[in-house]
N, C-alpha and C positions, 0 to 999 in steps of 0.2 A: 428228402424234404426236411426242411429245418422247423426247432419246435415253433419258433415266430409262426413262419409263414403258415405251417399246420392251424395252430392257433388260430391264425386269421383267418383263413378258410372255412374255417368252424365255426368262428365268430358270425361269418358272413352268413354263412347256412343256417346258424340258428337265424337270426333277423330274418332273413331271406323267407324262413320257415313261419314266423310267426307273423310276418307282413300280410302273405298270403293267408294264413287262417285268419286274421282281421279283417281283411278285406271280402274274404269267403263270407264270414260270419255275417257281414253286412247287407250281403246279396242273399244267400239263402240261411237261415238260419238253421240248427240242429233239432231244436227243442223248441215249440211255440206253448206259449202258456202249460209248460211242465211236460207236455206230450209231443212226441215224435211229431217233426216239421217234416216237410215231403221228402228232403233231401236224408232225411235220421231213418223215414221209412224203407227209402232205396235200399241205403248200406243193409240195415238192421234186417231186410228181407233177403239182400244176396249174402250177406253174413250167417244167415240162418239158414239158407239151402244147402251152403260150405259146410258148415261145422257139423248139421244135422243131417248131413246123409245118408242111407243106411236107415233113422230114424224116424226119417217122415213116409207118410204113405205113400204107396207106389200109385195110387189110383189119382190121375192129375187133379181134379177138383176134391178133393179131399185132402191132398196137397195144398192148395190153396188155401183152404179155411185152416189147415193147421199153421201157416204162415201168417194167414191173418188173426189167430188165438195167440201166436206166438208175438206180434205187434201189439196186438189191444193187453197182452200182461209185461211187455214192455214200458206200456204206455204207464200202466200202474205203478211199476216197479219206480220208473222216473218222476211220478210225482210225490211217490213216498221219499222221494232223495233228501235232504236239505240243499236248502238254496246255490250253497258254493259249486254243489255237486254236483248239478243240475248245470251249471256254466262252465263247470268244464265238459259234461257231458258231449254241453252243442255246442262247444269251439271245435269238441274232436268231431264231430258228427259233419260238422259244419265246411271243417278241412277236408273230411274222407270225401263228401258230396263235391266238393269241386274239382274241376278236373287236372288242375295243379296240385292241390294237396291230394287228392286220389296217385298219382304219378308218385308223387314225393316220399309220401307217407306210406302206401302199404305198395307200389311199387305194380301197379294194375293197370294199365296202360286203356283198357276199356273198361266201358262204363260199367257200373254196377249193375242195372238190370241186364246188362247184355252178355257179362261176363259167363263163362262157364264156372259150373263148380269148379272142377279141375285149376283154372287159372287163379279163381277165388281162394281155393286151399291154397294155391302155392305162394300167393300173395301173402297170406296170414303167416304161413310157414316163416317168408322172408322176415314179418315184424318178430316172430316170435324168436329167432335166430336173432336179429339185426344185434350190432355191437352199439347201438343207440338205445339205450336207456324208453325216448319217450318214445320209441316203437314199439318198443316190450309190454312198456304199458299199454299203450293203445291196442295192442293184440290183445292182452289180459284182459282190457275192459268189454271187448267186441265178445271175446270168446267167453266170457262169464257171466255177462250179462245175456246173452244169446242162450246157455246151457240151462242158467238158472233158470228163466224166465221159460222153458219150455218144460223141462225136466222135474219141474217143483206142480204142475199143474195133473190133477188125478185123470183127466181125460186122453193124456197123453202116455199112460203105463199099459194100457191091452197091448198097444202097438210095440211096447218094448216085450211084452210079455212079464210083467212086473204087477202082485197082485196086490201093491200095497202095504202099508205099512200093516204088524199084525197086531191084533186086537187084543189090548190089556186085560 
């Protein structure tokens, strides 16, 4: 393939790429008044089954509510953002929630609450490999944001077996 037409190709996929998250962003949004939109809840909860498995409780409703402590210190973490941050947050949120930038982006072919961990890691695996820059990131932010927000929270160390930070 010649450099042009590579070029062009790429040129085209980026457009192609930011079309859709425009258009995504318009229909369901990432982030509503600084907190998780329903679409930021989906990824952010099947993003959180992936990355923290092993982690979370094996008892299903207890699973549950640690999925939901891990969205509501989401939810905080994203209104602490500044505002720029906050908008890219939910154009990327906004991309993964549709089912063409879900495809495109992290390469998941099924929906986010339907997916398996199993396909969900390998999805992330794909961004976190991908020779495109804004998959790297988009892995980076899924997986940082996801770690932090559960692993910074004291109710969440028995389960690790971690007894806290030690007293000065």
């Amino acid at each position: 393939m010649q450099r042009r037409t590579l070029f062009k190709l790429g040129t085209a996929s980026a457009l192609a790429l930011a079309f859709t998250g425009g258009v995504a962003s318009l229909v369901q949004t990432g982030l509503q008044d600084g907190k998780l939109g329903e679409g930021g809840r989906e990824v952010f909860r099947a993003v959180g089954r992936a990355v923290l498995q092993g982690s979370l409780p094996a008892d299903a409703p207890a699973r549950e509510a640690a999925l939901d402590g891990l969205l509501a210190r989401i939810d905080a973490l994203t209104l602490a953002l500044p505002v720029h941050a906050q908008n890219e947050l939910s154009r990327l949120l906004s991309l993964l929630a549709s089912t063409p930038g879900r495809r495109v982006m992290a390469g998941l072919g099924t929906a986010w609450p339907l997916a398996s961990e199993a396909g969900i890691q390998q999805a992330l695996q794909g961004m976190r490999l991908s020779s495109l820059a804004l998959r790297q990131q988009a892995y980076a932010a899924l997986h940082d944001i996801t770690a932090a927000a559960y692993f910074t929270d004291a109710s969440t160390w028995p389960q690790l077996g971690y007894p806290g930070p030690l007293k000065l």
